[in-house]
Structures are given as structure tokens and as C-alpha cells.
N, C-alpha and C positions, 0 to 999 in steps of 0.2 A: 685548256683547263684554266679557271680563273685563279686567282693570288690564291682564295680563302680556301682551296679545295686541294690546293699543295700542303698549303700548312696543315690541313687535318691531317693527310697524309703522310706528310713528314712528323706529328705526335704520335699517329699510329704505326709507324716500326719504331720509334722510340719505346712506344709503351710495350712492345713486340721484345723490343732486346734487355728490357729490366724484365720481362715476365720469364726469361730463361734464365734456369740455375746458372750463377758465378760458382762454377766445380771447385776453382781455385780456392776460394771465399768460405767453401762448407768445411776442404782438407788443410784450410789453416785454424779453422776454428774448431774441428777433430782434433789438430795437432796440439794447440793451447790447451784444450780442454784435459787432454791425455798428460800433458807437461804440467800443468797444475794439479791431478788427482794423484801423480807420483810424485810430487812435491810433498804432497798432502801425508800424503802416508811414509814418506821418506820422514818425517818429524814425530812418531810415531813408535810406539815401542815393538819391534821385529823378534823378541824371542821368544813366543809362540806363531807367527806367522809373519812369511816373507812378502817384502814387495808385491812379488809377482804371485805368491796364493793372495795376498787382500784385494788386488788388483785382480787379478778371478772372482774374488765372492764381489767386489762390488759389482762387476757387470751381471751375476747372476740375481744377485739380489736387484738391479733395476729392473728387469725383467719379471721380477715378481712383484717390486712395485708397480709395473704396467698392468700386467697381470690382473692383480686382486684390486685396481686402482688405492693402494696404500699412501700415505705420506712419504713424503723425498726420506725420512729423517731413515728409516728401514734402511736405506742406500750408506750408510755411515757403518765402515767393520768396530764391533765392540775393541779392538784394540787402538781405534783412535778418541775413547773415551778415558777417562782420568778414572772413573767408579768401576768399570768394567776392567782397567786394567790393575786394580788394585784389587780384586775379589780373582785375578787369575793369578795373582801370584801367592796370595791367600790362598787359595787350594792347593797349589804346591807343597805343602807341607802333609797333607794328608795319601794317605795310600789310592792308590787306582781304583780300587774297587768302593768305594765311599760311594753314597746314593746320594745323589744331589737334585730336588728339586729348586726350581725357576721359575718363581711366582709373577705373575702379566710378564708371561716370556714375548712376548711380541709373537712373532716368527720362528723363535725360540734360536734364532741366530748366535747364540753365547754357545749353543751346542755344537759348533761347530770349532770354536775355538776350545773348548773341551776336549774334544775328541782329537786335535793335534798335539794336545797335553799326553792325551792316554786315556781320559777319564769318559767314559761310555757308559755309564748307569747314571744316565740322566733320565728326568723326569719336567715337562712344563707344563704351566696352565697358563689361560687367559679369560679374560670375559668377553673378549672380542671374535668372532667365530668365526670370521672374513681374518682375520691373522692365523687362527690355530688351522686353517686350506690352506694359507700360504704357506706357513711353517713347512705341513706335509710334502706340500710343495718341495720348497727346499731342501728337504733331508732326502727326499729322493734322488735331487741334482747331485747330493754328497755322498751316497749310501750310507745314510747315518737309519739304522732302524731302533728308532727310539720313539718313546710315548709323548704325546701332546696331545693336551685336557682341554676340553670348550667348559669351564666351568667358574664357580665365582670362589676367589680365596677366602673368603670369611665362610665357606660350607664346603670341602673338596671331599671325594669320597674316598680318600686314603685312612690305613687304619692307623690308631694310634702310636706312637713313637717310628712310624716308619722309615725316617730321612734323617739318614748322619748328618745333611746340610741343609739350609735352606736360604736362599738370596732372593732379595725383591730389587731388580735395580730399576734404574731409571723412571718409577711410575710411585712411588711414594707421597710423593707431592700433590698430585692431581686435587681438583677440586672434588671428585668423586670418590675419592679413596677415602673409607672412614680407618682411619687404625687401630682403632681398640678391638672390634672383631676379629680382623687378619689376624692382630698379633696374637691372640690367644687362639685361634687355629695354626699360625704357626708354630706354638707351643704345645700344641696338643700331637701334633705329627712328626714334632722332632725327637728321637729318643735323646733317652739322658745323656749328657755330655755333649749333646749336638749343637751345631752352632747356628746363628742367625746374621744374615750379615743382609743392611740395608744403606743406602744412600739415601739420604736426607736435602731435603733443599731448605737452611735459615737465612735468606733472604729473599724478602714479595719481590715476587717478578710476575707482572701479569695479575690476571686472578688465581692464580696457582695459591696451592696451602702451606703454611712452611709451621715448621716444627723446632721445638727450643728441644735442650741437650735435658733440661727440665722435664718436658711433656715427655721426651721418650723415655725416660728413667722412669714415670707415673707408667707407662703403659708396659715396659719390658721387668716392672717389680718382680714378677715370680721368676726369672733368670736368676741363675747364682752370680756369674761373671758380666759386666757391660763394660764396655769400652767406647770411645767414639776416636775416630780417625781423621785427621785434617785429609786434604787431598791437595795435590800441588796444582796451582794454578787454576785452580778450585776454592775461591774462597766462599760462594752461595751455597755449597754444598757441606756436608759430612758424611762420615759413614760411621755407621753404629757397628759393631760387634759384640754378640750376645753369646752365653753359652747359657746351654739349659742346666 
């Protein structure tokens, strides 16, 4: 056998022993991966859910990330957001039985931390219909039997004053969001004394839309009560609170 025809030979179980999995190499990179997402959530506010339930819903929720091909961001539990966990202790004050809908619910994931509160008379919508199948999705993994809407918030077909509450988080900002329609459909479905609670993004990031303390006060005029709420380590954001 000549020189030239070892060495192909000898490239070829080279190329042989990289194309086999390093087992070793996947279950350290499994083990990091796991060591950083209980990092993660260990920094994280745990008095509606523990460790080890947020560490459940994320591996469920990747799965329906896979699933409905969704963005990574669905894979984040609403209690390692700052808006999200500021509108759960916000509800706290109010009785169990309060009707709460969750305007562009995603997956309507927030109902899940709801419902470890107590509060089960939830209600979402989205405009996204590949989210409002996943959502279902999801509530079946949790046996949550609750309603989720394929419909658009500036026209929902709910009747007047129907919803003690109503929260729009994390999708306020989009480029696509107009707010002067929402806001006066969410005034329209909220009964009297009901409140409104949204997150706000006032700083451009991206082509995102951001909103002054100004604009929201022009669009939430007919509310008796407005407030707006710093958020910690949140300083692009706020959150508004309205009462009707």
C-alpha cells in the first residue's frame, strides 16, 4: 500500500472518531445547562412558585415551544419577569373569585401562576392563533380549564363591564399595538371600579414604540384613578395603574 493511501486512511477513522457522539461532552453540557437555569430562577421571586414547579413549567413550555415552533422568549416563567411579578402581588389584594382577563396572553402562561395564587376565573385573548393552540396546549398539561380567545383587543366579544381586572403585559410597546382603541375597549369591559394594569416601555429600543407618562394620561382620561409604578431594575419600563 503506498505512502498517499495510509494517509487517506488514517484521515478516514479520524474523521470516523469525531463523527461519534463525545457522551461525556452532551452530559456536561446537560449538567451546565441545568446548573445555570436553576441559577436563573434561584434570583428569582419563589412566593408563588418554587424552584422545582418553575423548573417543570420551563421544560413544558420548551416543548411547546418545539411544538407550535414559538420564540425561546415563551420558555422564560412570568415570575422571572419584573412586570409580571409586580401585577402578581398586585392581585393579591383582591378576593379569589375576581374575573381577570389577560390581553395578548401569549400562551396565556400568567394563568398558571394564577392559579397557584387561587385565582381561577381567568380569561385571555391574543391575535396570534398559533399562541391561543399552544396556550390550550398548555392548560391541559396543568389541568387548568379555563377560556383562551383568537381575537383582536381593540374589538373582543365580551359584554360590557364584564372584568373586575384587566392586565396587558409585556406587548404594549410593539410597533403594532395601536392604544387608543385597546384602551377604550378596555374600558368598556371593565366594570366600575375595575382596574387596569399595563407595562409600558419609555425607552426606544429597537423599532419598538414607547410611551410617555404624558401619552398615557391623554389615552387613560376617562379612568377616575391613574398611577404609574417604577419597576426595580426596570428602568425602560413602567407600569401604569388605572381604575375605572
Amino acid at each position: 500500500m503506498s505512502t498517499e493511501n495510509v494517509l487517506v486512511l488514517r484521515r478516514s477513522d479520524e474523521m470516523k472518531k469525531r463523527e461519534k457522539p463525545d457522551i461525556g461532552y452532551f452530559q456536561k453540557l446537560w449538567r451546565s445547562r441545568i446548573k445555570d437555569i436553576i441559577g436563573y430562577f434561584r434570583r428569582t421571586d419563589h412566593s408563588v412558585m418554587s424552584i422545582k414547579e418553575q423548573i417543570e413549567l420551563w421544560k413544558i413550555c420548551e416543548k411547546v415551544v418545539k411544538k407550535y415552533n414559538l420564540e425561546q422568549y415563551f420558555m422564560l416563567s412570568p415570575c422571572t419577569k419584573s412586570h409580571y411579578k409586580f401585577f402578581l402581588k398586585f392581585i393579591q389584594q383582591f378576593p379569589k373569585n375576581v374575573s381577570i382577563f389577560d390581553g395578548a396572553c401569549g400562551i396565556g402562561i400568567l394563568a398558571i401562576c394564577l392559579k397557584k395564587l387561587g385565582y381561577d376565573n381567568y380569561y385571555g385573548a391574543d391575535i396570534a392563533e398559533k399562541y391561543i393552540q399552544a396556550g390550550k396546549y398548555l392548560f391541559r398539561k396543568f389541568n387548568i380549564e379555563r377560556s383562551l380567545f383568537h381575537e383582536n383587543l381593540a374589538k373582543t366579544h365580551f359584554e360590557n363591564e364584564f372584568f373586575d381586572i384587566v392586565c396587558i403585559l409585556d406587548a404594549s410597546y410593539f410597533n403594532i399595538f395601536d392604544m387608543e382603541p385597546i384602551v377604550k375597549e378596555v374600558y368598556r369591559i371593565l366594570k366600575r371600579n375595575g382596574w387596569f394594569v399595563m407595562d409600558v416601555l419609555q425607552q426606544r429600543t429597537g423599532h419598538w414604540l414607547i410611551y410617555s407618562q404624558a401619552n398615557m394620561l391623554n389615552y387613560l382620561k376617562d379612568f377616575t384613578q391613574i398611577e404609574f409604578r417604577s419597576l426595580p431594575k426596570t428602568p425602560s419600563k413602567f407600569v401604569v395603574v388605572a381604575r375605572k
